[in-house]
Each structure stands twice: as C-alpha cells, then as structure tokens.
N, C-alpha and C positions, 0 to 999 in steps of 0.2 A: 504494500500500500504506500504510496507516495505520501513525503512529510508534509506534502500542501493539503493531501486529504485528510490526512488526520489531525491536522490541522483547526479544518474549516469542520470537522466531525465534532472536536471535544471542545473547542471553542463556547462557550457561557453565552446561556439567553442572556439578553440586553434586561436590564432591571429598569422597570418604571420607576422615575422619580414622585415620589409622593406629592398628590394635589396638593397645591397654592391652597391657603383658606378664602382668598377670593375666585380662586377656581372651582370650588364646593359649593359657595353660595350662589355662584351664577348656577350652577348648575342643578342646585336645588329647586331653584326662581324657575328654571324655565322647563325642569319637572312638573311644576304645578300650576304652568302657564301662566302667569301673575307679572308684573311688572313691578320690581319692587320701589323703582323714584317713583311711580302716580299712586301707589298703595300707601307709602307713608305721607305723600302731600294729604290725602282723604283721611289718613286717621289721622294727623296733627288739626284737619278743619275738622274732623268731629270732634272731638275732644277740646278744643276750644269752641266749641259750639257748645256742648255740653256746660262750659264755665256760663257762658253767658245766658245758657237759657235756664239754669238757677236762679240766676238776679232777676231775669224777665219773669218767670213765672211764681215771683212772689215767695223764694226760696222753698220754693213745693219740692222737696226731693222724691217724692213719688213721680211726678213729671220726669225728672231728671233722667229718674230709674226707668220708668217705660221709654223716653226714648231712648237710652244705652241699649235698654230690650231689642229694639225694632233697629238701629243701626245694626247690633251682633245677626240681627236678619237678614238683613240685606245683606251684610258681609258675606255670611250664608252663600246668600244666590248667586255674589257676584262670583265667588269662587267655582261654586258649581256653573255656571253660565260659562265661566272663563276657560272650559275643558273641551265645547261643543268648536267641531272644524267648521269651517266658515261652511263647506255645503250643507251641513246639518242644518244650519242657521237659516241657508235658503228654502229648505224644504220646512223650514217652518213659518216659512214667510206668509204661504197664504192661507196655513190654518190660523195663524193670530191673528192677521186681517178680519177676517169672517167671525173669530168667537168675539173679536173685539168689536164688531156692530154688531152683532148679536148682543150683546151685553149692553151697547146703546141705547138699543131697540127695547130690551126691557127695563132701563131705567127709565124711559118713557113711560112704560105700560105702569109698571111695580113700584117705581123707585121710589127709596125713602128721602124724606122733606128734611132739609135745616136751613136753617138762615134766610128761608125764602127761596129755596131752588132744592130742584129736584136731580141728585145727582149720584145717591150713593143706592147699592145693592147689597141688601142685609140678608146672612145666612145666621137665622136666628143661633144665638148661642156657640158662633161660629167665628166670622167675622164681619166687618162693614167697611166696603171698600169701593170707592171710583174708578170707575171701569173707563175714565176718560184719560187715566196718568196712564192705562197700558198701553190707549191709543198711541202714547208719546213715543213707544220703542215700536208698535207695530206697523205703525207708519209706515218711517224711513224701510224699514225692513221690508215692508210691500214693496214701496218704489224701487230701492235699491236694487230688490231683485229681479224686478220688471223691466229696468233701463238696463240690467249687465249684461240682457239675454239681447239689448239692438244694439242698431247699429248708433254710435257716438260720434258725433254729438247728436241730442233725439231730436227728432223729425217731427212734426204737426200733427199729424197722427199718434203717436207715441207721447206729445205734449196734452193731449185731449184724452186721451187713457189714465193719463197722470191726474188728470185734474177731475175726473169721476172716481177714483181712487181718494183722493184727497175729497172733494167735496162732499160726502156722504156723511164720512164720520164730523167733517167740522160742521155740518148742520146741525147734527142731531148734538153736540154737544152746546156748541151757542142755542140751542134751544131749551137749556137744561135749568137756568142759561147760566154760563159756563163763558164768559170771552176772553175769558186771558186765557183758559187751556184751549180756549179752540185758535186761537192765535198760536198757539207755543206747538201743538199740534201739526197745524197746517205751514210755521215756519221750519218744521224739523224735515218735511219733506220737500219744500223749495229750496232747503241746502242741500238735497239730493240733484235734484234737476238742476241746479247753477254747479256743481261742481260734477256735473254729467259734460258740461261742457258750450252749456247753452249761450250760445252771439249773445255779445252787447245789443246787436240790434233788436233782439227779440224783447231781452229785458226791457229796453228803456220802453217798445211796445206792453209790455205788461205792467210794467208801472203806470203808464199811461191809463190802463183801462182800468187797473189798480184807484188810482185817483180817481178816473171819472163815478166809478160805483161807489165813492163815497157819501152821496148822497143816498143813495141808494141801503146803504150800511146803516145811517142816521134814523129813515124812518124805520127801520128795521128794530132799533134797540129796545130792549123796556126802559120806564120812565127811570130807575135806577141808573141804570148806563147813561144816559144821557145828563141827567144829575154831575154824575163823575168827571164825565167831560168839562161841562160849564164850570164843575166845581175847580179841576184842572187850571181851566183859564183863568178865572177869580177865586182862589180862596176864600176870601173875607166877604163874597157876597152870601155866605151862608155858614158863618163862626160858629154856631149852634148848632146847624143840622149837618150838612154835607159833606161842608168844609172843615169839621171838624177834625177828624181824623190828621189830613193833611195839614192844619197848622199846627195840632199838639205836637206830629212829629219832625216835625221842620223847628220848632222851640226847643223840642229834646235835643234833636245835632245841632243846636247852633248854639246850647247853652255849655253843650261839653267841649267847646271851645278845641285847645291843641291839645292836651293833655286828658282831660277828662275829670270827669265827678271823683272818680274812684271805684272799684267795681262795689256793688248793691248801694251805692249813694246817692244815686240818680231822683230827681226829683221826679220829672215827670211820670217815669215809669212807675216807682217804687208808691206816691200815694195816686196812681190808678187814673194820670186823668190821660196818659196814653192807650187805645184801645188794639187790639188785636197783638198787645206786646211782646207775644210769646208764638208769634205765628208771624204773619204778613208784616209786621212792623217793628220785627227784632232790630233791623237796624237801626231804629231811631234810640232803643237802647244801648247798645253797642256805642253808637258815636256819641251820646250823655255820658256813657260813664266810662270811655275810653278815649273822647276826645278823636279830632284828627288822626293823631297817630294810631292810634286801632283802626280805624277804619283802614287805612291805607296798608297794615299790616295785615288785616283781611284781605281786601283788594290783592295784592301782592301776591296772596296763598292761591286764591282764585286765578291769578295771571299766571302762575306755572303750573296750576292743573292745567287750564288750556294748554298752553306750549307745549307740556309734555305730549298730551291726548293728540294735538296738530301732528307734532313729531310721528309719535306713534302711528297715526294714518298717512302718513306720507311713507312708513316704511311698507306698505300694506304692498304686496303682489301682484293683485288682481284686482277688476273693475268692480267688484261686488262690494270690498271688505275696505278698497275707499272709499267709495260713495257713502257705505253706512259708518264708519267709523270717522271720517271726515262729518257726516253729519250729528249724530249723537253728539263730539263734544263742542261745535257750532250751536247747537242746543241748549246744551248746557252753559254756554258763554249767554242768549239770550237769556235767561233764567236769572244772571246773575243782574245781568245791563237793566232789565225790565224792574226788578225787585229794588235794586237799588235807587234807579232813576225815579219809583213812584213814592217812595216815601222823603226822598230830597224834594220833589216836589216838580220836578223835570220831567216828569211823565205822569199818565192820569192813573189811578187807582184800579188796577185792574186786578187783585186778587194772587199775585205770585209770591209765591215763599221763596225766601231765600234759600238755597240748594245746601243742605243737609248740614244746614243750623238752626231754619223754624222750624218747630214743633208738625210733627207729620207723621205718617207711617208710610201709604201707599207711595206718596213722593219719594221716602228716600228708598227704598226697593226696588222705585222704576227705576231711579238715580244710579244705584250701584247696578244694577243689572245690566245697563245702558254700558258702565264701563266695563262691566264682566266681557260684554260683547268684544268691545275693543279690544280686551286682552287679550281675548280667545283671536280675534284678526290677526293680532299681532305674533302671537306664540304661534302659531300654524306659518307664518309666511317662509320656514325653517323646511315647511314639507314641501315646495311649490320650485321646477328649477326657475335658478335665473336668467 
C-alpha cells in the first residue's frame, strides 16, 4: 500500500468547532420562525403600555392583569401564526374572506349593542368579540392573494374585482356603524393594490373620484359622525357636548408640558374629567404625565417597529408575502398616525386605539397575529431559491 494511501486512510475527521453563542441564538430564532429585533420592540411597547394603563385606569390592577392576560394571547397566536408557509397563508385566504362577512352579516342580524352601535358577536359564556378587527388581516390577505395570481401591475379588471372584495365588508361595517374600522379596513387593502404597482396616473384618478364622493360620504353619516367632524373643525363650538372629549384631551398634553406631571399625577386623567382614558385617549394620558418627552419616546418605539416590519417585507421573495407583509405593517403605521393625530386634535375623532397600549383584547390579537404573519413571510423566504 503506498504511504500517500495510508496516509489519506488514517488521517482524522476534521472536528467541528463549537457554535458561537451568537450562532445558537440565530439559530434558535429562526427554528421558531420569530424575528427576534421586532419581538423585543413589541414587548418593550407592551410592557410600557402596561405602566401607563395602570395610571389610566385609575390604578385598577385587575385591568392591568387582564390585559397582560390577552397580550400572553396574542403572543400565543403570533407564535403559532409565525410557523404557517406563506402558501398555507394563501389557501386560507378565501376561507377568512367568506367566514369574515359571514360574521358581518350576523352582526347585522344578532349583534350585541354598546355604546350605541351594533358591532360585537356574543358566544354566551364564551366570548364577545368584533368580527370587524378580523376583517383587518382578512382583507389584505384576500387581495394579496388575488393580485399574486395577475398579471403586475393590475389591470381595470382586476382593479374592479378588488374593489367588490373591498367594498362589501366596508359597508356592512360602516353600517354597524363602525368608521374608523371600516376606514382602517379598507386602507389595509389599498396598500395592497398601490404596492401591487399601480401608475400615478390611476391614483391621482382615484383620488379624484375619492374627493368627489365626499359628498356623497356626508349624507351618508349618522348624526354622530357628522357631530365629530364639525366638532373637528371647532372645538369650542360644543365644550359641553361634542367637543368635549377633544379639548379635555388636548389640556391633558399640553399641561404635561416637556417633562410631565409624573407618572399617576396627572390631573386630568387621575380626577376623571378625561373620558375614554384607558382606551381611545390613553395618549392624552401619556403626554400629562410624561410630558413631551414620553410621547416622542413612544413615537420613537413605534418608528422602528415600522422600519423593522418595512425591512422585513422588503426581504420577502415572492409577490404574495410582499404585498401582505408590506401591507399589515402600512397598517399598522395608520393605527398609530390616526390615534395619535385625533386626540392632538389634528384629526377628527374616529374611534382608534392606540396599537397595543389601549385597553383591548380582539385588537391586540389581530395586532400580533398581523405580525405573526410577517414573521412566518419572512422565516420561509430561506425555502424559496434566489
């Protein structure tokens, strides 16, 4: 036997060098499909949400504690959501389409009453929940998967499929009536179609027809809505009734100055003459007793979950898993723009929570589910070649 054979015969396997511990942790993360930068940005804004919606809710630690509850649920979902490969996601596109006007249709027939609208479906002893926050993911999900199967950019045909897709569920929810989710709704699937590809020239045409059916919108409203609006444009024409709301909380942030009250010192909030302070109008808590700077270190939190979630859909593969993941966290950017802008006083009163600091259940479940989606886009784009 030659000494080159015997050589290359008794020669030693080569030893693996032992995993980096940043090699373990990648590798763990992307075992469980999960993104670990947009996972800790969401639990550092819960958990600060959590601080602040003790002071709002009148240091009710039962509050506190269900939502911790309902956040560790959504976590739940998002996790499990974050496992499904994007075709799975498509095949389920037009069954949650369908169960979710279904579910419309009987909040029409069934639905239980609060506040003056008709919008929740009670399984007695079970739960009670709005079948209009599911619209929120089942949407884009329709579209998305409607437009990956044409041709791009979509054709007038394919633009008139999209808008009987869209138009259905946002009737029956502005009928509920429901208009800021049937806005948030119907804005989560025209970031599917504008990031499908659709000409300027079209847009600035749909803006156009956009505008002119404003009128149209107006008579349409009930007398609440319209109230909002006016109240919008003048405050102080109705201190008492309307306007009330908006200028308690526009006194809250502008008494907390740069600095703030202090967390639970907040006047407005803390003796009660702030309404809805632990829901729609947390942040006029927030900026009373954190001042300027909290807000903007919220704001701030808010600004790289977006950029991550942008990032994230920009790495996506395929035309399906940017469209929807590009629109979910588009979505979620409106959510925040809307919420904030109506209690500054910069927009009119349309009923949006802040994204999983006001008090909620079914929102913050659509919410994290919404990102589960994105993670699962994102953790598959690994099986797809390039």
């Amino acid at each position: 036997m030659a000494l080159s054979d015997l050589s290359r015969r008794w020669r030693p396997y080569p030893v693996k060098a032992p995993a980096s511990g940043m090699s373990r942790r990648r590798g763990f993360w992307e075992r469980v499909h999960l993104d670990p930068w947009l996972l800790g940005l969401l639990l550092l804004l819960m958990g600060a949400g959590l601080v602040v919606m003790y002071s709002a809710s009148g240091q009710r630690l039962d509050i506190v504690i269900a939502q911790g509850i309902r956040f560790g649920v959504a976590l739940g979902v998002m996790v499990v959501i974050a496992q499904f490969a994007p075709a799975t996601l498509i095949r389920w596109a037009l069954p949650a389409y369908l169960l979710g006007v279904m579910m419309l249709v009987a909040v029409e027939l069934v639905g239980d009453m609060g506040m003056g609208a008709q919008r929740w479906l009670v399984i007695p002893g079970v739960i009670r929940f709005q079948p209009s926050e599911l619209m929120k993911l089942a949407m884009p999900l329709m579209v998305a998967a409607y437009l990956s199967r044409r041709e791009l950019p979509p054709r007038a045909r394919d633009l008139a499929v999209c808008a009987l897709i869209v138009g259905v569920p946002v009737v029956l929810i502005a009928k509920q009536p429901d208009l800021g989710t049937s806005l948030l709704v119907g804005s989560s699937a025209v970031f599917v179609v504008l990031l499908a590809g659709l000409s300027w020239r079209i847009i600035g045409l749909l803006g156009a027809l956009a505008a002119a059916a404003l009128p149209l919108l107006w008579m349409n409203m009930h007398d609440y809505q319209r109230r909002r609006v006016l109240t919008f444009l003048d405050p102080n024409s109705d201190p008492l009734g309307a306007g009330w709301n908006i200028i308690q909380s526009t006194t809250a942030i502008g008494s907390g100055g740069v600095l703030g009250k202090g967390w639970m010192e907040g006047t407005q909030s803390q003796l009660e003459f702030l309404p809805e302070r632990h829901t729609d109008f947390i942040v006029a808590v927030l900026g009373e007793e954190f001042g300027l700077v909290g807000m903007l270190v919220f704001l701030l939190l808010y600004l790289l979950i977006v950029c991550r979630g942008l990032w994230l859909a920009a790495e996506a593969q395929e035309t399906f898993g940017r469209l929807l993941a590009g629109s979910i966290i588009l979505t979620f950017f409106i959510y925040v723009f809307v919420n904030v802008g109506m209690v500054s006083g910069i927009l009119p009163v349309v009923g949006v929570p802040l994204p999983l600091v006001s008090y909620g259940g079914t929102s913050s479940v659509t919410l994290m589910a919404g990102f589960g989606i994105l993670m699962a886009i994102h953790a598959h784009r690994r099986l797809l070649p390039r």
